[in-house]
C-alpha positions in Angstrom: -14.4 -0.9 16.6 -11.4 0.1 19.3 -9.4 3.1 18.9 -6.7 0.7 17.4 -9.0 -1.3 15.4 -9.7 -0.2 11.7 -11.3 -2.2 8.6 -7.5 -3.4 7.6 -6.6 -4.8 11.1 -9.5 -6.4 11.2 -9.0 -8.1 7.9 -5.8 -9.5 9.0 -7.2 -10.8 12.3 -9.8 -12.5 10.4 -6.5 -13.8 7.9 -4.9 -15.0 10.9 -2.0 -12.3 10.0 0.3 -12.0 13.0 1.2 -8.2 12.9 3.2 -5.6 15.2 1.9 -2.4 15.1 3.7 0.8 14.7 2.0 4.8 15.9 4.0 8.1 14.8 2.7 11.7 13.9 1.4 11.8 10.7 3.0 15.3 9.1 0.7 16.3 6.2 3.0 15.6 2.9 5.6 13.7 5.1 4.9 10.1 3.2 7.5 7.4 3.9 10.1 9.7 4.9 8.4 10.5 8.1 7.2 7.2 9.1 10.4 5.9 8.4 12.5 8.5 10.5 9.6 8.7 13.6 10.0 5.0 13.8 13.7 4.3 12.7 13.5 2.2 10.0 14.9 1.9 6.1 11.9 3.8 4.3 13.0 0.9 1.6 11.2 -1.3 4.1 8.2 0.8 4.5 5.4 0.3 1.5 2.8 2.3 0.0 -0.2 2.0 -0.8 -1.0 3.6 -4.3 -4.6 3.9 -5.7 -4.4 4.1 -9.3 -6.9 3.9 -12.5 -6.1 1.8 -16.0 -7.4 3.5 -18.7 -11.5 2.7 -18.6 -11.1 4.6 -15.0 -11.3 1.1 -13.4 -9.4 1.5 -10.1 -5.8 -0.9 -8.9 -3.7 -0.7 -6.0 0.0 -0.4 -6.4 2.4 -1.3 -3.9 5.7 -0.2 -3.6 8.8 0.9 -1.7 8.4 4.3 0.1 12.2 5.4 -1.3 10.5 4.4 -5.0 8.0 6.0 -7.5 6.3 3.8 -9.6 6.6 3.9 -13.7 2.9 4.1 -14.4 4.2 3.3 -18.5 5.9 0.0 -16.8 3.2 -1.0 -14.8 0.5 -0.6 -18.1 2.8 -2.5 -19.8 3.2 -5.3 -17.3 -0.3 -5.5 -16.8 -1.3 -5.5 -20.3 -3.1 -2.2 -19.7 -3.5 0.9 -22.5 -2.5 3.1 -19.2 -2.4 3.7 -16.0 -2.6 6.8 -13.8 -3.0 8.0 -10.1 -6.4 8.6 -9.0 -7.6 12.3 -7.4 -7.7 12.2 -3.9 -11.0 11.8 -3.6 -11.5 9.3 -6.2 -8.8 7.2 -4.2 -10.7 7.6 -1.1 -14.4 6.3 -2.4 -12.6 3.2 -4.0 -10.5 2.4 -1.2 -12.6 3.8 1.9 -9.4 5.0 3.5 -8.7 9.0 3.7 -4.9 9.4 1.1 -2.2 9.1 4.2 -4.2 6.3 5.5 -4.9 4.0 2.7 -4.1 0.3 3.4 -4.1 -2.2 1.1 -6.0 -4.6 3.7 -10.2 -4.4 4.0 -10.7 -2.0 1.1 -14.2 -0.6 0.5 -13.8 -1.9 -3.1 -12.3 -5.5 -4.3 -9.2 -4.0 -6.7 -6.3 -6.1 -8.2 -3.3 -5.6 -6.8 0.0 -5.2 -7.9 3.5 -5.2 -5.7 6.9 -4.0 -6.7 8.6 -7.4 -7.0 11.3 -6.5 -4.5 9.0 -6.1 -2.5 8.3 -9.6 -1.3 12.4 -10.1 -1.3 12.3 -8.3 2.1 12.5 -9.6 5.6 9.6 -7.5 7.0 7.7 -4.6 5.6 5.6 -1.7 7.0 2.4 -0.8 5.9 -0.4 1.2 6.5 -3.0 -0.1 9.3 -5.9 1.8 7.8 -5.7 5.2 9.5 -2.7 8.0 9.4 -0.2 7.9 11.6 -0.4 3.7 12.0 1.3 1.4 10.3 1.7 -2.4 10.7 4.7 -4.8 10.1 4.1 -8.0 8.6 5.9 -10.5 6.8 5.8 -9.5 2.5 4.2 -13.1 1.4 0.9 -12.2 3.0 0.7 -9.5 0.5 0.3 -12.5 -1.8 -1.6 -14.7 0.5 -4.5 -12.8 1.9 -4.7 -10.4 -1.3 -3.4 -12.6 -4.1 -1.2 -9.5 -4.8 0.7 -10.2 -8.4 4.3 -9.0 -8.4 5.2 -6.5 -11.2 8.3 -4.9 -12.4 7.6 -0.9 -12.2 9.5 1.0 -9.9 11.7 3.7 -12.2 15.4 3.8 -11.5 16.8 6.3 -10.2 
């Protein structure tokens, strides 16, 4: 694997995904904030990748708008789930095989439903993480649904 190949770009070659990517300094604890400022974009634009757990502990991933938090109580609800909560670091990282910073949603370790803030797909172009920290690719929202059968969900809290 090159230095800019990692198991999501890969997937999305094999998808025939067209993709720019998208290098900045990962800052521990910076998020979407950072990304968004190093690279000068709307941090509405840029997406993460959340690894969350219903309530039998069986792993998700939740995607949604870097200037959003998710309502777990929402989400549950949405999905027809009891509850739903954020996974330990570490839990996130043997599901997903990516280290928290540079989770993608693209060639997981583990097949996961996943779920996408709505609004989400409304968007022109959206930036996500590439599978390492400080990387993230652009892509059009729809492959979200296309290569990951992503469902769209209502869950972001309003601020």
């Amino acid at each position: 694997m090159s230095r800019s190949e990692t198991p999501a770009t890969q997937f999305l070659r094999r998808s025939g995904v067209a993709f720019g990517e998208h290098r900045y300094d990962y800052v521990e604890h910076g998020g979407t904030g950072e990304s968004a400022r190093q690279l000068g974009v709307d941090e509405h634009a840029v997406v993460k990748t959340l690894v969350m757990q219903d309530q039998d502990a069986r792993p998700l991933i939740v995607l949604m708008h870097g200037d959003r938090r998710v309502s777990t109580k929402r989400l549950a609800r949405e999905t027809g789930r009891t509850s739903i909560e954020p996974c330990e670091p570490r839990t996130a990282q043997r599901h997903s095989g990516y280290f928290v910073g540079g989770t993608s949603p693209f060639g997981l370790r583990k097949t996961m439903p996943v779920f996408v803030e709505a609004s989400v797909l409304e968007l022109p172009c959206i930036y996500i993480n590439g599978g390492r920290r400080g990387y993230l690719v652009s892509i059009e929202p729809r492959v979200l649904v296309d290569t990951l059968g992503a469902s769209a969900v209502h869950c972001a809290l309003e601020d």
